[in-house]
C-alpha positions as CSV (number, residue, x, y, z in Angstrom):
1,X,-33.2,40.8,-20.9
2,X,-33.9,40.9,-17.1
3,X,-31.3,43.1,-15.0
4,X,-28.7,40.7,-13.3
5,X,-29.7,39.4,-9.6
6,X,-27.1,41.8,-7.3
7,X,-27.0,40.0,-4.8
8,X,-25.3,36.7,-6.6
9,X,-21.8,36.8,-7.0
10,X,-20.0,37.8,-10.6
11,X,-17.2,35.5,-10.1
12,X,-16.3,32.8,-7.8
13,X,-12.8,34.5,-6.9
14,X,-14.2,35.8,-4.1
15,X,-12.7,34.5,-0.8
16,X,-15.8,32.4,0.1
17,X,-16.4,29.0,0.8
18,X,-18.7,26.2,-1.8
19,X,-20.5,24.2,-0.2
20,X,-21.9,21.0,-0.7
21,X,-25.3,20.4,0.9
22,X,-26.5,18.2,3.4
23,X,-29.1,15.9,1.2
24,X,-26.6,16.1,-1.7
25,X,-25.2,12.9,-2.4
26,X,-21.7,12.8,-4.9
27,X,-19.9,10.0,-6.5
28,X,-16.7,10.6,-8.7
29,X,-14.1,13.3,-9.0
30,X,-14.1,16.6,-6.9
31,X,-12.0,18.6,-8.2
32,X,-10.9,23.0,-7.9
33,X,-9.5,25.7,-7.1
34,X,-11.8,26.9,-3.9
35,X,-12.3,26.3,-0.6
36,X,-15.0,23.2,0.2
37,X,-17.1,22.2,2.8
38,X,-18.7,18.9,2.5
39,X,-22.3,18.4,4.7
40,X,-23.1,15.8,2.2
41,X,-21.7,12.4,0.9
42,X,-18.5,12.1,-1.4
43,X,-17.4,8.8,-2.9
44,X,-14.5,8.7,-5.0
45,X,-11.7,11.7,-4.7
46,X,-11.6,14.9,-3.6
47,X,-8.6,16.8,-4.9
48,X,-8.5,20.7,-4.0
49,X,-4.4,21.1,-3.8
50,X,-4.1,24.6,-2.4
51,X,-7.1,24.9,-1.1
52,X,-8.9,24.1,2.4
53,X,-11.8,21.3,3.0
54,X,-13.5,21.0,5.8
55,X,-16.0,18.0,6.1
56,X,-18.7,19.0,8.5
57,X,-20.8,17.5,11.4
58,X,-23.0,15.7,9.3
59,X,-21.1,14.7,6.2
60,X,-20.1,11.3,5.4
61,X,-17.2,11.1,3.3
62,X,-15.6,7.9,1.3
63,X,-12.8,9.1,-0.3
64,X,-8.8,9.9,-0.7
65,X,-8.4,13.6,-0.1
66,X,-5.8,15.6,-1.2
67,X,-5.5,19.8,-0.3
68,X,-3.8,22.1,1.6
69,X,-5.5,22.0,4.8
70,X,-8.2,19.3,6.0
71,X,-10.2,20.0,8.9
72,X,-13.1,16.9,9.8
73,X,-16.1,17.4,11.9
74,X,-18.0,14.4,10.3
75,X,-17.2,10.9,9.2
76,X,-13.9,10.3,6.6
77,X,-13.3,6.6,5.2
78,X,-9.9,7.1,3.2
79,X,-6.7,8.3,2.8
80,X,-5.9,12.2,3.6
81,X,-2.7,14.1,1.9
82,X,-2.2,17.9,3.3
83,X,0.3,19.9,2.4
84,X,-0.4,21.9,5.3
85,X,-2.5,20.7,8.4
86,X,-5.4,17.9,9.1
87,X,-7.9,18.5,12.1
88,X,-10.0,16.1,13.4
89,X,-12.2,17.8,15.6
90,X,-13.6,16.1,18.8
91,X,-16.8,14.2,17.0
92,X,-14.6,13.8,14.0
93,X,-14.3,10.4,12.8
94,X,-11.4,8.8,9.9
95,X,-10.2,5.8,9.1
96,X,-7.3,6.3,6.8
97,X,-3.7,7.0,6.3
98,X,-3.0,10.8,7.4
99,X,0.2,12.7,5.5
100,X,1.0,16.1,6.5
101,X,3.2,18.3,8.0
102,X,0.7,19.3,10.9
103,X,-1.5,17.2,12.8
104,X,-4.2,18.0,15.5
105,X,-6.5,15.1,17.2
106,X,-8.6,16.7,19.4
107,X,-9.9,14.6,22.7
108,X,-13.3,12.3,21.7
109,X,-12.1,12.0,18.2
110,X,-11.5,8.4,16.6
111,X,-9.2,7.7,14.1
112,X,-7.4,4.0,12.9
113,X,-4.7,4.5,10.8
114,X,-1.6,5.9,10.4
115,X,0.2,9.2,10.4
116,X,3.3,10.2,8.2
117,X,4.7,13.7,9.1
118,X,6.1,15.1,5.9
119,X,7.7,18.2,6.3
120,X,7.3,20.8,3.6
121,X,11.4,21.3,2.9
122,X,11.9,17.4,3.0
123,X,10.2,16.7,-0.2
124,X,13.7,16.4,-2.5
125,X,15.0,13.9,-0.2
126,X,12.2,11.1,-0.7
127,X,13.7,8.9,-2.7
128,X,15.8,8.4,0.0
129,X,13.0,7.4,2.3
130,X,12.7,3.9,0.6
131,X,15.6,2.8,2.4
132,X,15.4,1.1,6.2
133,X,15.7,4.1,8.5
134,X,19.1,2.4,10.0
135,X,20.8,3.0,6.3
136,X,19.8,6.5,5.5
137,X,22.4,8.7,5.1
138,X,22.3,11.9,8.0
139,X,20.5,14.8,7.1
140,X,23.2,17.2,8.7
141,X,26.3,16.3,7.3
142,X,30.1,16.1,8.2
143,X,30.0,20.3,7.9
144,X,28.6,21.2,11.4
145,X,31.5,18.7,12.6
146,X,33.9,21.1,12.6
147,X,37.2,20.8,14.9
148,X,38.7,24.7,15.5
């Protein structure tokens, strides 16, 4: 048996970064449990829930996104869910629905779509977010009212 190559890694644990290459090209389901940076194309999903993404200079990505943090240097078609933060870095480019509880558009960026803050602690109150805005009931209730 040859002697195991030292200098590649024993597990992927490690606090590194996969990456996906410039001429590689990906259609389906990206899915784990480690950072990702794209340079490449992605069609489908890319689901990485705890985890960061970044989608690089060249990369051209067609696809809903879901993960922690999203940073985008390249070009995004599709929706993007972040529990965290979404980037989009001055030659950044999406067209999509943004949710997260932190945004940052740099200047020269482009983005259509919209943008939905959702706050981390607001989660349990999303059912009532189906109602008209004017018929919600207050967040701070009658309590803080107090008359002494």
């Amino acid at each position: 048996m040859a002697p195991m190559d030292s200098s590649y890694p024993a597990s992927s644990s490690g606090s590194g970064t996969a990456r996906l290459g410039a001429s590689l090209h990906v259609k389906g389901e990206i899915t784990g449990n480690e950072d990702l940076a794209i340079d490449g194309s992605v069609e489908g999903l890319v689901q990485l829930e705890d985890r960061k993404l970044t989608i690089g200079a060249s990369a051209k990505v067609t696809a809903d996104v879901i993960a922690r943090e999203v940073v985008v240097y390249g070009n995004v078609k599709g929706n993007l869910r972040a529990r965290d933060r979404i980037e989009i870095k001055k030659d950044g480019s999406v067209v999509g629905d943004l949710t997260t509880a932190r945004i940052m558009i740099e200047d020269g960026a482009y983005f259509k779509g919209s943008i939905e803050i959702d706050k981390a602690g607001d989660a349990s109150d999303s059912h009532d977010l189906e109602k008209p805005a004017f018929s919600r009931t207050p967040r701070t209730a009658a309590t803080t009212a107090s008359s002494d």
